[in-house]
N, C-alpha and C positions, 0 to 999 in steps of 0.2 A: 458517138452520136448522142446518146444518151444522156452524156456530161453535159454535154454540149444545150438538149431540152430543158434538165435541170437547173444549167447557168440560167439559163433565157428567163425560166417561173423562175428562179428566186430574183431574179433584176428587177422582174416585174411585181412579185409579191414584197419586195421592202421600198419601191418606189413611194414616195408620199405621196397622198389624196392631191388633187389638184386645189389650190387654195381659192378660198371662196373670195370674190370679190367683194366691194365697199358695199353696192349696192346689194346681195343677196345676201351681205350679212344685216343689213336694215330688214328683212326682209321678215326675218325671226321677230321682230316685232310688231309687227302686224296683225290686228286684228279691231274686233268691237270689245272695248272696254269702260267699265260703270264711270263714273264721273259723279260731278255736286248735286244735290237736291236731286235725286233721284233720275240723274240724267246719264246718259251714254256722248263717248266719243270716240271716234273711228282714229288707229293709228296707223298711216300709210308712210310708204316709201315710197318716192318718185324717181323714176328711169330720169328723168332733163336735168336733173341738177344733182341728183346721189344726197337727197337731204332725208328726213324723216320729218312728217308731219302730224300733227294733232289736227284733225279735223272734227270741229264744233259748230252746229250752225249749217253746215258748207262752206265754215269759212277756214285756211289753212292757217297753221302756227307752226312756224319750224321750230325744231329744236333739235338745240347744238349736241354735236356730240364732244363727250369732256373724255373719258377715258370708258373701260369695258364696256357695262352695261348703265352709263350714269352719263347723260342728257340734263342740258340743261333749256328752260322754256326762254319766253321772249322778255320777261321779267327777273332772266337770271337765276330764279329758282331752281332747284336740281329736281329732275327725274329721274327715279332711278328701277330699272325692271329689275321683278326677282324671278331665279327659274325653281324649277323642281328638281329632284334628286334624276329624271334623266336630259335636265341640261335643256327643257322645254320653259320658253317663256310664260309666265301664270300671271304676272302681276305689276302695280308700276306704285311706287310713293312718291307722293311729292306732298309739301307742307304739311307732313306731321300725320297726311294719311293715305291710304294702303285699298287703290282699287282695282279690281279683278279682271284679270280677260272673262268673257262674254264667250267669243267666237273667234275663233280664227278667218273666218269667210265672212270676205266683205268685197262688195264691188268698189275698184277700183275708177270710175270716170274721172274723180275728182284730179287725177294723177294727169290728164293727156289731155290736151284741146280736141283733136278728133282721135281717139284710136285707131278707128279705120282709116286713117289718112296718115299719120305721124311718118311714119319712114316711107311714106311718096305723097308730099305734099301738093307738089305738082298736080294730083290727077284731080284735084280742088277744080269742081265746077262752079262756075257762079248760074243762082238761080232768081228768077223774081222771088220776090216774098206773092205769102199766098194772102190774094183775100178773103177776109174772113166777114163776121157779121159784127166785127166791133164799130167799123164805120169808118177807118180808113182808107183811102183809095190807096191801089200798090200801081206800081213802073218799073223801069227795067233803066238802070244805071246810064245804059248807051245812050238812050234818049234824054235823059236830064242834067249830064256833063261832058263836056266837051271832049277831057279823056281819061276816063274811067281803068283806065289800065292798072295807076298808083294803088287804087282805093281795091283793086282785084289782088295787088301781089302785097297790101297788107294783110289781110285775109289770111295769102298763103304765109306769110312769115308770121301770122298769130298761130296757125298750123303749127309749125315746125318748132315753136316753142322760144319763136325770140320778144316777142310780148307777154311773159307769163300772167294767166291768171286773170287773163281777161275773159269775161262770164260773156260778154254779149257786145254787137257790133250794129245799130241801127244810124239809117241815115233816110231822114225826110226831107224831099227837095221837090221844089213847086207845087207842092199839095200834095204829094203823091210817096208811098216810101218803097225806097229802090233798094235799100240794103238791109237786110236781118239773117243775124249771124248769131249762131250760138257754140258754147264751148264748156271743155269741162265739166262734161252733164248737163247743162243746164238745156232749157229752151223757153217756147213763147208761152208757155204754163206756167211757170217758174216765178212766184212772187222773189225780188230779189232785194234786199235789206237794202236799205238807204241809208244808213248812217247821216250825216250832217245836209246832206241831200234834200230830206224832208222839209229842213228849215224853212225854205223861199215856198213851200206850196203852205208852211202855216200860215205864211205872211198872207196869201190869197186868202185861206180860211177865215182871217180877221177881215180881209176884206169885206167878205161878204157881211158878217157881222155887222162891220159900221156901212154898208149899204141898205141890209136889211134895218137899220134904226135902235142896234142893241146896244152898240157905242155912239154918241154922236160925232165926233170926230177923230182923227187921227192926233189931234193940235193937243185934246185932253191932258191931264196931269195924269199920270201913270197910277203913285202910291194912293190917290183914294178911292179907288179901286178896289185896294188889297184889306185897306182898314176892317174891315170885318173881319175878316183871316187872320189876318199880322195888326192887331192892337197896336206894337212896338217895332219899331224898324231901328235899328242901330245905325250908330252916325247918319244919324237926322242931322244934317245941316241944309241950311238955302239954298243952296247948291240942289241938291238931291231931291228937295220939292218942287224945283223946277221941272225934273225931268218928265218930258212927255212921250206918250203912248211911242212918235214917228219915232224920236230920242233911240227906240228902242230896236225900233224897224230900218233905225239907219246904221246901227250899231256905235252912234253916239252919247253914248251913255255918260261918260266923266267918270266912270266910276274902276276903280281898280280890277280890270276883269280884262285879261289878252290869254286868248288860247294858247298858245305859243309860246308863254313866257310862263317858264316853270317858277320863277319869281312875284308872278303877280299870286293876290290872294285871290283872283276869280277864277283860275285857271279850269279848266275840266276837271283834271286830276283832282284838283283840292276839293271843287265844288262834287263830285261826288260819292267823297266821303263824309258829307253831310248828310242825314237824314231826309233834311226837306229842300230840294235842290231851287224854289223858286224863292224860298226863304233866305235862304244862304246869298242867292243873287241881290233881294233888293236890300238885306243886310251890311254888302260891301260898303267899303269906306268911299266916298269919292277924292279922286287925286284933280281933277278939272271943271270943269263947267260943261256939260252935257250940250249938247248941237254941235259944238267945236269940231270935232274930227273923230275919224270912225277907229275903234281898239273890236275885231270879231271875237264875240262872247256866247257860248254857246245859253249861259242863264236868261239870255237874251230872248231868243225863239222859244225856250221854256216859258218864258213868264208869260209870253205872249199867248203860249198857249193853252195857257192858266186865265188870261184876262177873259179870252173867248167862253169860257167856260162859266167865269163869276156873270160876265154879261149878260150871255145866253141865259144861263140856271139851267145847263143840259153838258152831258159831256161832249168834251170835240171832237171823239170817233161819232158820236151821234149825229150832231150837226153835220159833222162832213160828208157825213153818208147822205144824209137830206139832200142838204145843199149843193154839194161838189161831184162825191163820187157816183150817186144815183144818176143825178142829170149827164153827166158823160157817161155813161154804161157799165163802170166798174164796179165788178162785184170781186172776181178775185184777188184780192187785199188783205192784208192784215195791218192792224193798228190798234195797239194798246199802249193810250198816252196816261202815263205814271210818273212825273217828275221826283222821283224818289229812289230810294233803292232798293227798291221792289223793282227797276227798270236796270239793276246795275249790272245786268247781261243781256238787255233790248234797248237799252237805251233813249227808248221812247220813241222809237222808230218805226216808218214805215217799212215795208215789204209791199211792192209793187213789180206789176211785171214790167219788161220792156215796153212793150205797144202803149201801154197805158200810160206810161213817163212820153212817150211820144203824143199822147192825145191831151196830156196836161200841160205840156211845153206848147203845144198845139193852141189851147184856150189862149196861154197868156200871148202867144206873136198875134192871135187874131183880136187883138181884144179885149180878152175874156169872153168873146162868143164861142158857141159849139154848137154846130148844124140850125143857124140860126137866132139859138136863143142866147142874150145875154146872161150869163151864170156868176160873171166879176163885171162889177163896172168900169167902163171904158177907161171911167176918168184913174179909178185905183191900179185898172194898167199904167196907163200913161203915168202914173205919180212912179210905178214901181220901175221903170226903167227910164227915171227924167233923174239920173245919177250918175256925178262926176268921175270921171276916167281914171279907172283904177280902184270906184268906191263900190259902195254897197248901196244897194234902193230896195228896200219893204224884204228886206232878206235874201234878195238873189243880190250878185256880182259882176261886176262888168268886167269881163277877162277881157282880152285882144292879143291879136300874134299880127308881127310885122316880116313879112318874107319878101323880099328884092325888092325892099322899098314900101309895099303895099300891105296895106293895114288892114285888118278881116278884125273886126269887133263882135262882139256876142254877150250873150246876158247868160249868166252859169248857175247852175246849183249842183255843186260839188259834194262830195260825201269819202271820207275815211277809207282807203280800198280802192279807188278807183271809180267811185260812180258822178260822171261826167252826164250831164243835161245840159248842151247849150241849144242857145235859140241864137240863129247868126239873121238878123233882119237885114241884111242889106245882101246875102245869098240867096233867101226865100228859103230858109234852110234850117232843122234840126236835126244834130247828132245826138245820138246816148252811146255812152257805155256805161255798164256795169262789170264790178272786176272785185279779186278777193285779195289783192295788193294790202293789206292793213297793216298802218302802221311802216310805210313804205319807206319814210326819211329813217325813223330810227334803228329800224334791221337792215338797211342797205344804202344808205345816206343817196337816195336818189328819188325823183317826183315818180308818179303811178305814170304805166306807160301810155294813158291818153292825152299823156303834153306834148309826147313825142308821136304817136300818133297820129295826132288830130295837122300841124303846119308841116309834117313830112310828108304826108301821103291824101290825107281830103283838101287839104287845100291847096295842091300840087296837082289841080284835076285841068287846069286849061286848058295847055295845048291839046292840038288834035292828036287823037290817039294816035299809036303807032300801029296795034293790030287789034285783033279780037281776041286775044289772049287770055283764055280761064272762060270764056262764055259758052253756052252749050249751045249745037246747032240746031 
C-alpha cells in the first residue's frame, strides 16, 4: 500500500505544470507604461480576439506577435519587452528607446463592450435614454419605428463582441432620441475624438464667418488671403489663382492632393511630415483646373480653418465657442486647432461627446437653427447639402445605401475609427457612432463596422415588429 501512495505522489510530483494558454501568456505584459513626451500608455490583452493592445488616447493599437517577447506595432516597427533576472516583465523598446513599466494595475474596460453582460448578452435591456438639461427631447424606439426589434439585437451582437470597438450607439428620430448606447468604458461624458469627422462642422464654422461679414463670399479667391502669411506659394500657375474659397469646400481643388493615394504629393502622410501643414497644402503642384471634380484632401479643411482664423484676427476654438458651441450649450469639448506638428498626435481634432454630435447634426437638418435661433444661415445650409450624389458640399458627404430596391440617402461626416454622423432627411432621422476602429482598411482590409451596421439592422426597422424582445416592462 505504501508503494502504491508513493507511486501516486511521484506521478503526481513529475506531472508538468498545466500550460498557460495564448491569452494568459499576453497577460504578463500588462500594465501602465512611460511612453513620448512625457506620456503614458496602457498595455492590455483582450479575452475576444487573444490579441495584445497599446492603448493611447483610448484609442487601441494591436500589436503582432513575431516570436518570444518581440511584437511588432501597426507601423511594423518591433517591440520588444525586457524581463528581470526573475522572469517579470519591467520594460518594452521600440525605435532605439527603452520605456518603463509604471504599474501592473490597470482597469481593464477598454478590453469588453459591457463586462457585466459579455458572457449573457441576452440579459441586455433596452432603456430610454435619460433626459437631461442639454435640451434634447428623448422616446422610446417602439413608438418611433415601426420594428425596433433589428436595432435591439444590434446592441446585443455589439455586446457579444461581433462589432468590435464600437465606443457609442445613438439614434435620433422625429425630434426625439430613442437610442444611446455606450461601450468599452465610454459614456455620455465622454468627449470622444473625431478624427476627419470634425471637417463638415469646420465648413459651418466658416459659415458663420462669411454670414457674420468676415469673408464676403464663398466665390472669393482663396490665395490672397494667405499673402501676408505665405509671401511665396510654389507652382503658382493660372490654374492655382483661380482657385476659390467653395474650390476648397467642395474639395475641388485641381491640385495634387487625394487622401488615398500614397502616390499623390498631398497625401496626409506626406503632408504631415511637413512642418507647416497649411503651407505644404497651398504649395502643391496643380495636376487640373479646380471646380472640375472633387479629389478628399484633408490640407483642405486645414486651410479653411486657417482662412477662419486670418479673417476673423481671433482663433477658431475662440470663435467657435462664441459662435457655435456657446449658443448650442456645449461646454464639454476639447479643441486645439494647430495645423502643424505640434497636432502630429491630435490632429487638430475635436473631441466631442455623443449628444452633442447629435445637437450639431441637429442644427445643420434644421437649418442651422437651435431652439429657435438661427446660429448658420439657411442659405449656407441649403448651399452645404445642394451636392451631387456621391459628392462632397461645404465638407460633409452625401453617403446612401440601397437595400431591396430602395435608396435611404444621408449627409455624413465620417472620421478614422469609426466615427459616423449621418443626417438621413427624408427618415427625420440622425445616427452617430463613434468607435476606436483606426486605421481599419490597413490592419484588416475591411470598412469600420458602421457600414454594416447602419443597412443591416437601422434600416431594416419596417416591418411590424415581431415581439417585445430586449424591452424592459
Amino acid at each position: 500500500m505504501r508503494k502504491l501512495i508513493f507511486l501516486i505522489l511521484l506521478i503526481i510530483g513529475c506531472s508538468s505544470p498545466k500550460e498557460k494558454s495564448e491569452y494568459d501568456k499576453l497577460l504578463e505584459y500588462e500594465g501602465n507604461y512611460e511612453y513620448v513626451d512625457n506620456t503614458t500608455l496602457d498595455i492590455m490583452a483582450s479575452e475576444l480576439d487573444t490579441t495584445l493592445y497599446a492603448v493611447i488616447d483610448k484609442a487601441k493599437y494591436p500589436l503582432k506577435h513575431i516570436a518570444l517577447d518581440s511584437f511588432a506595432n501597426i507601423a511594423d516597427i518591433p517591440v520588444v519587452f525586457e524581463r528581470n533576472q526573475y522572469n517579470q516583465v519591467i520594460s518594452y523598446k521600440t525605435g532605439g528607446q527603452e520605456f518603463q513599466l509604471i504599474s501592473s494595475h490597470i482597469e481593464k474596460t477598454e478590453m469588453f463592450p459591457r463586462k457585466e453582460l459579455f458572457h449573457n448578452p441576452n440579459n441586455y435591456v433596452y432603456q430610454e435614454p435619460k433626459k437631461t438639461l442639454d435640451g434634447l427631447e428623448t422616446g422610446s424606439l417602439k413608438d418611433e419605428f415601426k420594428n425596433p426589434v433589428p436595432i435591439i439585437n444590434m446592441v446585443k451582437e455589439t455586446i457579444k463582441g461581433k462589432f468590435p470597438d464600437v465606443h457609442s450607439i445613438l439614434i435620433y428620430k422625429n425630434n426625439k432620441l430613442v437610442l444611446e448606447e455606450y461601450f468599452y468604458g465610454y459614456n455620455a461624458n465622454t468627449p470622444h475624438q473625431l478624427r476627419s469627422a470634425t471637417k463638415p462642422f469646420i465648413g459651418g464654422i466658416l459659415g458663420i464667418a462669411v454670414d457674420k461679414g468676415f469673408i464676403k463670399n464663398e466665390k472669393e479667391k482663396l490665395l490672397p488671403y494667405f499673402n501676408s502669411i505665405y509671401p511665396e506659394i510654389a507652382n503658382l500657375d493660372d490654374r492655382k489663382k483661380e482657385i476659390t474659397i467653395e474650390n476648397f469646400l467642395m474639395y475641388k481643388h485641381g491640385m495634387d492632393c487625394e487622401n488615398n493615394n500614397q502616390e499623390s504629393k498631398g497625401n496626409e502622410q506626406a503632408m504631415m511630415k511637413s512642418k507647416d501643414w497649411v503651407k505644404y497644402t497651398l504649395d502643391l503642384p496643380m495636376i487640373a483646373e479646380s471646380g472640375k471634380s472633387s479629389s478628399y484632401c484633408t490640407g483642405c479643411a486645414l486651410t479653411l480653418g486657417s482662412l477662419v482664423e486670418i479673417a476673423t484676427d481671433e482663433k477658431i476654438e475662440s470663435f467657435a465657442k462664441e459662435n457655435l458651441f456657446d449658443p448650442l450649450g456645449m461646454s464639454n469639448y476639447e479643441w486645439t486647432f494647430e495645423p502643424n506638428q505640434a497636432s502630429m498626435n491630435t490632429f487638430s481634432q475635436m473631441h466631442i461627446t455623443p449628444r452633442d454630435l447629435i445637437k450639431l447634426a441637429k442644427l445643420f437638418k434644421d437649418g442651422g437653427k437651435w431652439k429657435g435661433k438661427q446660429i448658420i444661415s439657411e442659405s449656407w445650409i441649403n448651399k452645404t447639402f445642394d451636392l451631387d450624389e456621391g459628392g462632397f458640399g461645404y465638407l460633409w458627404e452625401h453617403k446612401y445605401f440601397v437595400i431591396e430596391g430602395q435608396k435611404f440617402n444621408s449627409y455624413l461626416a465620417s472620421g478614422n475609427g469609426g466615427q459616423k454622423i449621418n443626417i438621413w432627411p427624408e427618415l427625420d432621422m440622425i445616427t452617430v457612432f463613434t468607435g476606436g476602429n483606426y486605421n481599419s482598411y490597413e490592419l484588416y482590409g475591411k470598412s469600420t463596422p458602421p457600414n454594416e451596421m447602419i443597412p443591416n439592422y437601422i434600416l431594416k426597422t419596417r416591418e411590424k415588429p415581431a415581439d417585445n424582445n430586449g424591452y424592459s416592462k
